[in-house]
C-alpha positions as CSV (number, residue, x, y, z in Angstrom):
1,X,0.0,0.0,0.0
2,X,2.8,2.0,0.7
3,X,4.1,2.0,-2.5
4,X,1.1,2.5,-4.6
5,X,0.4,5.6,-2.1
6,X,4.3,6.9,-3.0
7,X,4.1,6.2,-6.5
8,X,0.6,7.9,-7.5
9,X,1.6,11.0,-5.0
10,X,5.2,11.0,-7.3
11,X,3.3,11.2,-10.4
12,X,0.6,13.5,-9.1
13,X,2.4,15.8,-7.7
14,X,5.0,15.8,-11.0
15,X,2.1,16.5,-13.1
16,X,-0.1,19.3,-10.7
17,X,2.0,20.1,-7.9
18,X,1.8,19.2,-4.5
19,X,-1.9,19.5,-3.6
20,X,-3.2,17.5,-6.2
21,X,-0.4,14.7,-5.5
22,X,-2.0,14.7,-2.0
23,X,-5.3,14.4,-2.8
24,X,-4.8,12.1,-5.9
25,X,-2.6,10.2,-2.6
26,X,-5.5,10.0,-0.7
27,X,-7.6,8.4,-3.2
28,X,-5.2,6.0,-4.1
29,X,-5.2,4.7,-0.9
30,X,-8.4,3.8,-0.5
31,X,-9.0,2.1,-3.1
32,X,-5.7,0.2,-2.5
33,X,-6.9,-0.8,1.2
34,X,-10.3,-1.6,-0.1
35,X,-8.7,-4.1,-2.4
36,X,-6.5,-5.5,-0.2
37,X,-8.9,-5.8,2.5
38,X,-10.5,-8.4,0.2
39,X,-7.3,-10.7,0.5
40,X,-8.2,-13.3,3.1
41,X,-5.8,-13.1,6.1
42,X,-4.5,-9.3,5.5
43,X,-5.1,-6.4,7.9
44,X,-8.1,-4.6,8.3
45,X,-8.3,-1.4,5.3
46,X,-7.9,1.4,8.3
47,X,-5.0,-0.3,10.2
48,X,-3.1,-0.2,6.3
49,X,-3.6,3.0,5.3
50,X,-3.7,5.4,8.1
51,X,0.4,4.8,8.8
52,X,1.4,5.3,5.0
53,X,-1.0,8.1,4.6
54,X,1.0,10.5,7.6
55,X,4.3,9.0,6.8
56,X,4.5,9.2,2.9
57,X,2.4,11.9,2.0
58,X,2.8,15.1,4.1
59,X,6.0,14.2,6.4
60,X,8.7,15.1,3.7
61,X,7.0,18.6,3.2
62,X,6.5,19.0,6.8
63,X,10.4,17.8,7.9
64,X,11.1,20.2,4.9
65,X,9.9,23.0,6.5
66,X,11.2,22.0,10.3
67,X,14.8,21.8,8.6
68,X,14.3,25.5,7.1
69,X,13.0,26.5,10.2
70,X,15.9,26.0,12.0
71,X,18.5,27.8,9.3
72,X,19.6,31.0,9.8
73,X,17.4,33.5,7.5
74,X,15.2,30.5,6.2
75,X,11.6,31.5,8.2
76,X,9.9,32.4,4.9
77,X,10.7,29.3,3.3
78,X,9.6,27.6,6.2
79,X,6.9,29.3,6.6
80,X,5.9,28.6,2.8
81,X,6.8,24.8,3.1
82,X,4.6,24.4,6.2
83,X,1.6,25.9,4.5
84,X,2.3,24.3,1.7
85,X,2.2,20.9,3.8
86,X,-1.1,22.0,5.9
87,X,-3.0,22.3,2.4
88,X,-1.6,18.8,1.3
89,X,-3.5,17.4,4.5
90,X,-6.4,18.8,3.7
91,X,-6.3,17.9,0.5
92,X,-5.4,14.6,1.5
93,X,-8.5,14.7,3.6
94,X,-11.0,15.6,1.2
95,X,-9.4,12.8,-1.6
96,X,-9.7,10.2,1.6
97,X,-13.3,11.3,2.2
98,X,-14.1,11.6,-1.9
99,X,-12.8,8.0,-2.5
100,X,-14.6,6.3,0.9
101,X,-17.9,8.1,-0.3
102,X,-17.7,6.6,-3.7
103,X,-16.1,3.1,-2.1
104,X,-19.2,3.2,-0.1
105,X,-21.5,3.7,-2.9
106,X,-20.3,1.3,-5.0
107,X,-19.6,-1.6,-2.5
108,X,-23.2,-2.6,-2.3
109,X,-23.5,-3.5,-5.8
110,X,-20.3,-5.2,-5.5
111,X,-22.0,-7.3,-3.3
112,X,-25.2,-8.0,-4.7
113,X,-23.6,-9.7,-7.6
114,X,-24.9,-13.4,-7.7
115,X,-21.9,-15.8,-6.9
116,X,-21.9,-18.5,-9.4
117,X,-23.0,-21.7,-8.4
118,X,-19.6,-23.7,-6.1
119,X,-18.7,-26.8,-8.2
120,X,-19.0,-30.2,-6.6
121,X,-16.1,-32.3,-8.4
122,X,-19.2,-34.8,-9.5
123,X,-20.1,-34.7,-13.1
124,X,-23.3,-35.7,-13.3
């Protein structure tokens, strides 16, 4: 998960800049943990995604802007690289929220698709 997370935020982010990486992040991963909360034996979707979703997406623009923070005459570029970082999480948010909604929608007729009928090995 933590790679799909990384990779669509890279590619995001490369084509729309930062905000859109996170949101387009934050999509990404929902989908991904509603995938692989389908494969028997893995982790609940919320105990998958929450960790990747702090720890990929906004901690390398927030450490950015702690390291400026703490250089002489560097306060405006830290100050620019937090805010920049504070609108990733929300936009993380509202991608996260986007992607359950329409997860949630969907998985009901997921669901109500008839199984076809389990074979008995008899031919008959």
């Amino acid at each position: 998960m933590a790679y799909t997370t990384f990779t669509v935020q890279f590619f995001a982010t490369d084509l729309g800049g930062p905000i859109l990486g996170g949101f387009a992040a934050g999509v990404a991963t929902i989908i991904a943990a509603g995938l692989f909360d389908r494969v028997p034996g893995a982790l609940p979707s919320y105990a998958g995604f929450v960790p990747v979703l702090w720890l990929v997406v906004p901690g390398a623009l927030g450490l950015q802007g702690a390291v400026e923070l703490g250089e002489p005459g560097g306060h405006l570029e830290a100050v620019t690289e937090i805010g920049i970082a504070t609108m990733v999480i929300v936009a993380l948010a509202v991608g996260i929220l986007s992607a359950t909604l329409a997860f949630d929608t969907v998985r009901p007729t997921l669901r109500a698709r008839p199984r076809p009928p389990a074979r008995t090995g008899q031919s008959g």
